[in-house]
C-alpha positions as CSV (number, residue, x, y, z in Angstrom):
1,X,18.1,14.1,18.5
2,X,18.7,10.4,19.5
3,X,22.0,9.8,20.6
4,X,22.0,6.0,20.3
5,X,20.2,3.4,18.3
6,X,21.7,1.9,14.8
7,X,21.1,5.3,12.7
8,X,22.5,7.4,15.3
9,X,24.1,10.0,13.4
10,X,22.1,9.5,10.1
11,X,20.3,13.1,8.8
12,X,17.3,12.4,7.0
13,X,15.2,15.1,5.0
14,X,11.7,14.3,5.0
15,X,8.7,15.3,2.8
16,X,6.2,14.2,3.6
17,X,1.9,13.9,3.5
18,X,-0.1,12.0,5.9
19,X,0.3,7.8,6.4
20,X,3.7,7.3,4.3
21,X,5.1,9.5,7.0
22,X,5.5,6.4,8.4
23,X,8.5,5.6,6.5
24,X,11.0,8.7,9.0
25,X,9.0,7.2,11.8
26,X,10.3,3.8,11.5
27,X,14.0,5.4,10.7
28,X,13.5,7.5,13.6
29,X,13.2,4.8,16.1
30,X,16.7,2.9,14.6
31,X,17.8,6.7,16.0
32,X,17.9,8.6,12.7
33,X,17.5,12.3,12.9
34,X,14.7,12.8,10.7
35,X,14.1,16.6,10.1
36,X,10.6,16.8,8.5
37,X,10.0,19.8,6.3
38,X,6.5,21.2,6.5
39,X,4.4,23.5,4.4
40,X,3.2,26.8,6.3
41,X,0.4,25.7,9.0
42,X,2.1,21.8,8.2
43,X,0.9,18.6,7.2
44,X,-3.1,18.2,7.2
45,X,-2.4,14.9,8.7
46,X,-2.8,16.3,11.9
47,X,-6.6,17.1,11.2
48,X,-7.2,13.6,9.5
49,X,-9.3,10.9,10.6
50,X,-10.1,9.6,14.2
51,X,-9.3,9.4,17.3
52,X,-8.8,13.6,17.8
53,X,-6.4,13.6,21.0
54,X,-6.4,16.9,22.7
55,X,-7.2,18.7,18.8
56,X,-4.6,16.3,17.0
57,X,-5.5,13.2,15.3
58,X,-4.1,10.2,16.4
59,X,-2.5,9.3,12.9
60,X,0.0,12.6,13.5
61,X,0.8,11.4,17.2
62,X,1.8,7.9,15.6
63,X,3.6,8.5,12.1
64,X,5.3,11.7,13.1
65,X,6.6,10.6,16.3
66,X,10.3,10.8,16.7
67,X,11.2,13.8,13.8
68,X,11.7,17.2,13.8
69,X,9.3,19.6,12.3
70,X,11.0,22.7,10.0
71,X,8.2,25.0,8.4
72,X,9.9,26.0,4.8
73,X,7.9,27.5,2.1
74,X,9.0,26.0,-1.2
75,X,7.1,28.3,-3.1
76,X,9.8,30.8,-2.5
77,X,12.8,30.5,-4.8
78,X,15.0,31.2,-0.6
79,X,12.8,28.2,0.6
80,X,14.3,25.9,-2.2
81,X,18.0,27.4,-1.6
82,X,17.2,26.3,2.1
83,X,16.1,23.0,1.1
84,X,18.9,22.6,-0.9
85,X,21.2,23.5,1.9
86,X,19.6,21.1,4.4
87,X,19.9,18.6,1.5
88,X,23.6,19.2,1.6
89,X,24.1,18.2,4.9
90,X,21.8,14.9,5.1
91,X,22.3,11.6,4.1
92,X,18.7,10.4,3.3
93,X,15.8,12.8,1.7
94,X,12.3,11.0,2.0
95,X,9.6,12.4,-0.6
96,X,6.9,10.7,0.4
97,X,3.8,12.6,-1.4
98,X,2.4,12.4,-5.2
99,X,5.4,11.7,-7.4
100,X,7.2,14.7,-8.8
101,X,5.7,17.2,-5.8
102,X,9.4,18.3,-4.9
103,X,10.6,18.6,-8.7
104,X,7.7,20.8,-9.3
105,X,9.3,23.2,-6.7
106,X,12.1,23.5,-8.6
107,X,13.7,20.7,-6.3
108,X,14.9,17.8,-8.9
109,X,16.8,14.6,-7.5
110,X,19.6,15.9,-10.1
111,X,19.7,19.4,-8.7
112,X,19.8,17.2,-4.9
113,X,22.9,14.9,-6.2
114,X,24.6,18.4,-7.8
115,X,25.1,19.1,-4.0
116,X,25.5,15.7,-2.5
117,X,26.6,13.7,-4.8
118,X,26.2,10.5,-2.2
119,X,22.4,11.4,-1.5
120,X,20.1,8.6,-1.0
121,X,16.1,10.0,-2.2
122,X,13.3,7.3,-1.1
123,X,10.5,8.5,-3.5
124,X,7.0,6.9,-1.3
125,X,3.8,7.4,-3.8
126,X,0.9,5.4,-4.1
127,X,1.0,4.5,-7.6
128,X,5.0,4.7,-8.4
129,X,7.0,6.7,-10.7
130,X,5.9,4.8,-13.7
131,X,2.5,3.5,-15.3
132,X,-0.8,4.3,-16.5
133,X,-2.3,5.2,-13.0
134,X,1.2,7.4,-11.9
135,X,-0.8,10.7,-11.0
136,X,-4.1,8.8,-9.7
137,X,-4.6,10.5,-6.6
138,X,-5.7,7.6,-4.1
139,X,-5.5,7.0,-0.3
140,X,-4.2,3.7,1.5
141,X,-7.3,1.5,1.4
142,X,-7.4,2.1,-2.5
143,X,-3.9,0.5,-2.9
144,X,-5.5,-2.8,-0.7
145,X,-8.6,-2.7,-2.8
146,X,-6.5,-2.7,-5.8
147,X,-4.0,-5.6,-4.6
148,X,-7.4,-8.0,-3.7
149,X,-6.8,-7.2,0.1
150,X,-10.0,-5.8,0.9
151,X,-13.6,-7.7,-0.8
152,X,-16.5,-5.6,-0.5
153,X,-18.4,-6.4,1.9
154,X,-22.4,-6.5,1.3
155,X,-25.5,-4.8,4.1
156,X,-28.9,-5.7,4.3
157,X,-29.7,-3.4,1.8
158,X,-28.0,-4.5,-0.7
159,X,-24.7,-1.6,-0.4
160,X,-21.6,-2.6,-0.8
161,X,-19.0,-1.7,1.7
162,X,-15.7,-1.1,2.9
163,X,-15.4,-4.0,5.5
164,X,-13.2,-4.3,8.2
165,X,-9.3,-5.2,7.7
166,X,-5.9,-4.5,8.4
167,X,-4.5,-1.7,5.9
168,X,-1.5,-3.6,4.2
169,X,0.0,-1.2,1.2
170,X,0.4,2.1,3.5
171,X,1.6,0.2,6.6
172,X,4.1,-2.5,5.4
173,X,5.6,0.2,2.7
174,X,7.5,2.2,5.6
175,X,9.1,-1.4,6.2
176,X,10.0,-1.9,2.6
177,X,11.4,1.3,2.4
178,X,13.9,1.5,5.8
179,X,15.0,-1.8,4.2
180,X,15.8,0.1,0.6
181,X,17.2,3.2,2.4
182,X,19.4,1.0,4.5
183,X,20.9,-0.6,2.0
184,X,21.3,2.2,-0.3
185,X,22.7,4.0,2.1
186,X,25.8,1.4,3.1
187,X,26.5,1.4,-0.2
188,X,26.4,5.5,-0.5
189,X,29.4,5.2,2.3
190,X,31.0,2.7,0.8
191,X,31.4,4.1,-2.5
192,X,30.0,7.7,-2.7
193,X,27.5,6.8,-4.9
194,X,23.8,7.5,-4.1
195,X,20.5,6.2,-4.8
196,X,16.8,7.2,-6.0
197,X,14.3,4.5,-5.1
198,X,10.8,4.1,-6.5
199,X,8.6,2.6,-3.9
200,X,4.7,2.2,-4.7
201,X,2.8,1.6,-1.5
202,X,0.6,-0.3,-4.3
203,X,3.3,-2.6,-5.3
204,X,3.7,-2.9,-2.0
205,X,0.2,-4.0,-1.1
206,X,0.3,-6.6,-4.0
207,X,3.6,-7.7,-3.1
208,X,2.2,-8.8,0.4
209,X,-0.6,-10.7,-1.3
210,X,1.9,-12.3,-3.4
211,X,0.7,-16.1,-2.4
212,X,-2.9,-15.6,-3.8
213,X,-2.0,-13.8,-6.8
214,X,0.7,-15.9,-8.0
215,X,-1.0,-19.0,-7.1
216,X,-3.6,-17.9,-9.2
217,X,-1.2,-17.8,-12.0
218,X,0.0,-21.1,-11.3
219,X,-3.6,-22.3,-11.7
220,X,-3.6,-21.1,-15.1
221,X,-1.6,-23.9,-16.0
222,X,-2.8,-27.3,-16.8
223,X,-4.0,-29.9,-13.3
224,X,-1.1,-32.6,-14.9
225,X,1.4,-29.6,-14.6
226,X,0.0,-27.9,-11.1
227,X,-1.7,-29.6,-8.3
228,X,-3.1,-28.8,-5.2
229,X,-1.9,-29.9,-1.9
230,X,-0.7,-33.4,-1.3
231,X,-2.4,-34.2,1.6
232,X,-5.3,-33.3,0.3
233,X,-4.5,-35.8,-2.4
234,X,-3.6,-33.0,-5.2
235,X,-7.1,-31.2,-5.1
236,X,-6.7,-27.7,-6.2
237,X,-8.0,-25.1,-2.9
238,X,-8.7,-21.6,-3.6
239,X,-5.5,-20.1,-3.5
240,X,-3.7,-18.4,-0.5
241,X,-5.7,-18.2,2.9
242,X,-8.8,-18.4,0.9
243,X,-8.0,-22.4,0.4
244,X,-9.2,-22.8,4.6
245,X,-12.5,-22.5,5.1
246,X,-12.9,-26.3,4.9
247,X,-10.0,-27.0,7.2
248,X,-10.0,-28.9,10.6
249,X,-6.9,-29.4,12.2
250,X,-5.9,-25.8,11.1
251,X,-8.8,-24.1,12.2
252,X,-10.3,-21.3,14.2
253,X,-12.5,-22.8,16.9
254,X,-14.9,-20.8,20.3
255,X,-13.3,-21.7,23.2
256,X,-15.1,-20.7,27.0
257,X,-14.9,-16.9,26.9
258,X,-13.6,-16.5,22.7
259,X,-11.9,-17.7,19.8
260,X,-8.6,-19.8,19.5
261,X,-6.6,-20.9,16.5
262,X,-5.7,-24.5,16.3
263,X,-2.6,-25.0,13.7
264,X,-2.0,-29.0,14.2
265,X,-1.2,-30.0,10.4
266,X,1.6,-31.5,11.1
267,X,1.2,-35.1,12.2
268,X,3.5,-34.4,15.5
269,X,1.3,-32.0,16.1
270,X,-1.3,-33.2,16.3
271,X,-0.3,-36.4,18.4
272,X,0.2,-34.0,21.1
273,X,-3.1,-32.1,21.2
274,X,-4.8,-35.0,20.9
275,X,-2.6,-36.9,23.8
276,X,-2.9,-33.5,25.8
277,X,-6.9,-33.7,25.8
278,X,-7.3,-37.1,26.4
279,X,-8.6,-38.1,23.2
280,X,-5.9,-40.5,21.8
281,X,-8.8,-42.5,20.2
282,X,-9.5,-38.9,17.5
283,X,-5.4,-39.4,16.3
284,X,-5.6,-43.0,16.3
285,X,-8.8,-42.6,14.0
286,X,-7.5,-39.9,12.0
287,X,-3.7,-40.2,11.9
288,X,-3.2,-37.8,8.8
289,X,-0.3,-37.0,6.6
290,X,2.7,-36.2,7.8
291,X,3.1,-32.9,7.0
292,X,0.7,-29.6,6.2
293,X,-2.6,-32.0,7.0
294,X,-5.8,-30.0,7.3
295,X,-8.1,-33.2,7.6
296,X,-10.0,-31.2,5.1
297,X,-13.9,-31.7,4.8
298,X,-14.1,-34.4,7.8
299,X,-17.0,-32.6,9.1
300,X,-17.5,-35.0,12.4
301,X,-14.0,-34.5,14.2
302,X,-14.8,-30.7,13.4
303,X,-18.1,-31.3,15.9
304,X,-15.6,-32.9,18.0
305,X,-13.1,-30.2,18.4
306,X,-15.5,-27.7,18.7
307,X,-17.1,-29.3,21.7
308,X,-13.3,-29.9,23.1
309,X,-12.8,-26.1,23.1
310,X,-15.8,-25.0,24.5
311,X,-14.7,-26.5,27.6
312,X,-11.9,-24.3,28.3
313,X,-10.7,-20.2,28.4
314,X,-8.3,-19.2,25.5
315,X,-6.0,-18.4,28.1
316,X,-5.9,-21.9,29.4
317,X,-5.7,-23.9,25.5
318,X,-2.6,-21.4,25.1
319,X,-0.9,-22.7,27.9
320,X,-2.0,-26.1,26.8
321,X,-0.3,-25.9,23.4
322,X,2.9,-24.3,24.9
323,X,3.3,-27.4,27.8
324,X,2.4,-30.0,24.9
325,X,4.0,-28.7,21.9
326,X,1.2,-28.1,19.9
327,X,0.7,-24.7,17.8
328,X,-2.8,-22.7,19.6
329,X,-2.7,-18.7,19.3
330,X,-5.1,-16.5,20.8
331,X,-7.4,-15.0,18.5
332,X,-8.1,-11.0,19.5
333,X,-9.2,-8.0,18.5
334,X,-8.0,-4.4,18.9
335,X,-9.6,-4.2,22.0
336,X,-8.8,-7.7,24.0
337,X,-5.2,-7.5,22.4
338,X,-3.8,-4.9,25.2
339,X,-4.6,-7.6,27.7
340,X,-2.8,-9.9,26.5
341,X,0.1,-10.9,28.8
342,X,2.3,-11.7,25.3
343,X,1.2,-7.6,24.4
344,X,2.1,-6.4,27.5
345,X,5.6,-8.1,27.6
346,X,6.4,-7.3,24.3
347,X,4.6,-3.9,23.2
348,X,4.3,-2.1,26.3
349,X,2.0,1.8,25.7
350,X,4.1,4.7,26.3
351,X,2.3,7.2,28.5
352,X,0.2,9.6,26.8
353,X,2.2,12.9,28.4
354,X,5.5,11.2,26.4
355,X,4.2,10.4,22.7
356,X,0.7,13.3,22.8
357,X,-1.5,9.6,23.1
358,X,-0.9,6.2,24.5
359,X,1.4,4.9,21.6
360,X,2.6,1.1,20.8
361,X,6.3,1.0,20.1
362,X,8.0,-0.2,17.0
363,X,9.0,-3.7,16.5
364,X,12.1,-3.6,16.6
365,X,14.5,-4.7,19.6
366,X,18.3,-4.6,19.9
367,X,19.2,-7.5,22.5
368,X,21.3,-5.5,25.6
369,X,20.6,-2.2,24.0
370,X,17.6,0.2,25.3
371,X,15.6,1.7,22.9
372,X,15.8,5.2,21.3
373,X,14.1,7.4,23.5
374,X,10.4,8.2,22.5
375,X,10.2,12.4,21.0
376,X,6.3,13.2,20.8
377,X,5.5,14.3,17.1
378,X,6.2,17.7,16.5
379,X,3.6,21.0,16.2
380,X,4.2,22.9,13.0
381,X,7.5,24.3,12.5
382,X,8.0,23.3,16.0
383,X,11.8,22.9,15.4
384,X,12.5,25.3,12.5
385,X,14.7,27.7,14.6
386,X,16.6,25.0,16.6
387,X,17.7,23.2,13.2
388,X,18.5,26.1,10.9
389,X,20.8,27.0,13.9
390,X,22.4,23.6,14.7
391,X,22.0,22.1,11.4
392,X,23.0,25.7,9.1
393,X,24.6,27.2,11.1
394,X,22.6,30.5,10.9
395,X,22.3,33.6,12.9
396,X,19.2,34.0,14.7
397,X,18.7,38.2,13.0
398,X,18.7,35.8,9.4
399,X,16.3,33.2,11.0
400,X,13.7,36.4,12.1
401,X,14.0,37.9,8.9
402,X,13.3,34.6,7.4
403,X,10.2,34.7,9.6
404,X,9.1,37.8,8.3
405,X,9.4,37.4,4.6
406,X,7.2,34.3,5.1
407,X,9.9,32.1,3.9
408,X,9.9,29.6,7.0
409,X,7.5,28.7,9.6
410,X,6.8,28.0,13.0
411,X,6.6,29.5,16.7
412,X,9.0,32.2,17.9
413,X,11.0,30.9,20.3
414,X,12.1,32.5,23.3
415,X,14.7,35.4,23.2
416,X,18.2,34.7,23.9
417,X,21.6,35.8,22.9
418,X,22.7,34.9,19.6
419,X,25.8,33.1,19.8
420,X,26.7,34.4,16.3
421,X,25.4,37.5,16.6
């Protein structure tokens, strides 16, 4: 267990299926002890998707990283009574599967609070609790899909496709949730009283996309109520990101070896990119508005900028916009991202032996505190033993017959004296 970080000391019960795992991992490198209860044989997330590292996918090396694993059988009436007991001595419980998957085990959020009154439950689904599409099963790209975060793409032939794109419901829900479970849970010490939280990795992903659907709304209303941008003397863009395909001063452009982003809308700006180049004479042309200018539509200083960049590495316009105060960001890919000298300061990998595969670290830093040590995700039931003795308090002649009655799961650990026995 981690022995610092902010959640040092904080139990949390997980349940857990595949991706919205996530939600432990993130609690577990604040320094929570996340105990993750597993099915006999575990979570199928270790099997799922690609890269397999050494027989485990890559998706059960990130997302499980820093728990416990306990193999319970909740199909047993002595697996629930377990459950129950682990539930008693936890602050969080994380059900992060279909809604209603530990209820129909007999394993209610009333029968949780009868025996800790001050429990926090963070109930992850892809749909939510409530609504017509509640027990549609789905996977994370569906929840994008739904939220208008990933267009079909089109081949040659005529198919449509999934294209490429950053999955946004299943990966910003784990941050939604440590948010809601943190607060619930100052609130649980404070007063005693608990919390059940309802978090839809589907609201979630429409939520994030909450500039283009909402100033779609806003379109709805009348042109003398709600105009576009300013600068652009009120026209109405596409809403969201959508609005900057016509852009110039705000615009991706190639440089000498790749792509840079150039974000000069405001006038200051853009003074000093064009001061920095040499080119007074394109400002003193095209001076703009003050603020959030695009020079939309001016075609020519586009041919001019383009030109500009070619003559130069991304590497070297970054260091350009940082020594004149002008906004240019690298623009990478999964693969040229690890080279980056801002990655490698920031996101260092943690060696394969540590984490089971060369992992990124969370996001998270504490200034003048180290980080919670890194625990590889955990084999099946890896743990089962170690907590039901440090956590229960139980004999290690009840843990075997446990064992043999099927009731809980995982390796046999080595043969030792029982301290209790």
């Amino acid at each position: 267990m981690a022995e610092r970080g902010p959640l040092a000391g904080v139990r949390v019960l997980e349940s857990s299926l595949l991706e919205p795992a996530a939600l432990g991992m993130t609690l577990a490198e604040l320094g929570a002890d996340v105990i993750k209860v597993e099915p006999p044989g575990g979570d199928y997330v270790r099997t799922m998707a690609w890269p397999i590292i050494e027989g485990v996918s890559l998706l059960h090396w990130h997302v499980n990283r820093g728990k416990r694993s306990v193999g319970i059988d909740l199909r047993t009436s002595t697996g629930v009574d377990l459950y129950l007991d682990l539930v008693e001595r936890s602050e969080v419980v994380i059900e992060a599967m279909r809604p209603g998957a530990l209820a129909r085990r007999g394993i209610t959020v009333q029968r949780m609070r009868e025996r800790n009154p001050a429990l926090v439950v963070c109930s992850v689904s892809g749909w939510g609790m409530t609504g017509p599409y509640r027990d549609v099963p789905a996977h994370g790209i569906g929840f994008d899909a739904w939220a208008g975060l990933a267009a079909p793409a089109v081949d040659d032939e005529g198919f449509v496709n999934l294209p490429p794109h950053t999955t946004v419901g299943v990966r910003v829900t784990p941050v939604w949730g440590a948010l809601a479970v943190c607060a619930a849970l100052l609130r649980a010490r404070a007063t005693g009283v608990g919390a059940h939280i309802d978090l839809a990795q589907s609201d979630v992903a429409a939520a994030t996309n909450w500039y283009a659907i909402e100033g779609t709304r806003a379109y709805e209303r009348p042109a003398t109520e709600v105009t576009g941008n300013p600068s652009d003397g009120g026209a109405r863009r596409a809403p969201g990101v959508a609005g900057m395909a016509g852009s110039v001063r705000y615009q991706y452009y190639r440089s000498m070896d790749g792509h840079v982003l150039l974000m000069a809308s405001e006038r200051e700006f853009w003074r000093n990119f064009c001061r920095a180049v040499g080119r007074s004479d394109l400002f003193e042309a095209n001076p703009g508005e003050q603020y959030a200018d695009h020079a939309r539509g001016n075609r020519t200083l586009r041919q001019e900028l383009q030109a500009i960049f070619e003559t130069r590495t991304t590497a070297a316009w970054v260091r350009l916009g940082a020594e004149a105060n002008c906004p240019i960001a690298a623009v990478n890919d999964a693969a040229s991202i690890a080279t980056d000298p801002q990655f490698r300061a920031r996101l260092p990998w943690s060696p394969a032996e540590e984490g089971g595969a060369e992992l990124m670290p969370g996001p998270i830093r504490l200034v003048d505190e180290e980080p919670v040590p890194l625990r590889a995700a955990p084999g099946a039931g890896e743990h089962t033993d170690e907590v039901l003795r440090s956590v229960l308090g139980m004999a290690g002649a009840r843990i075997a017959d446990l064992r043999a009655a099927g009731v809980v799961d995982g390796p046999v650990p080595p043969a030792e004296p029982d301290a209790e026995g």
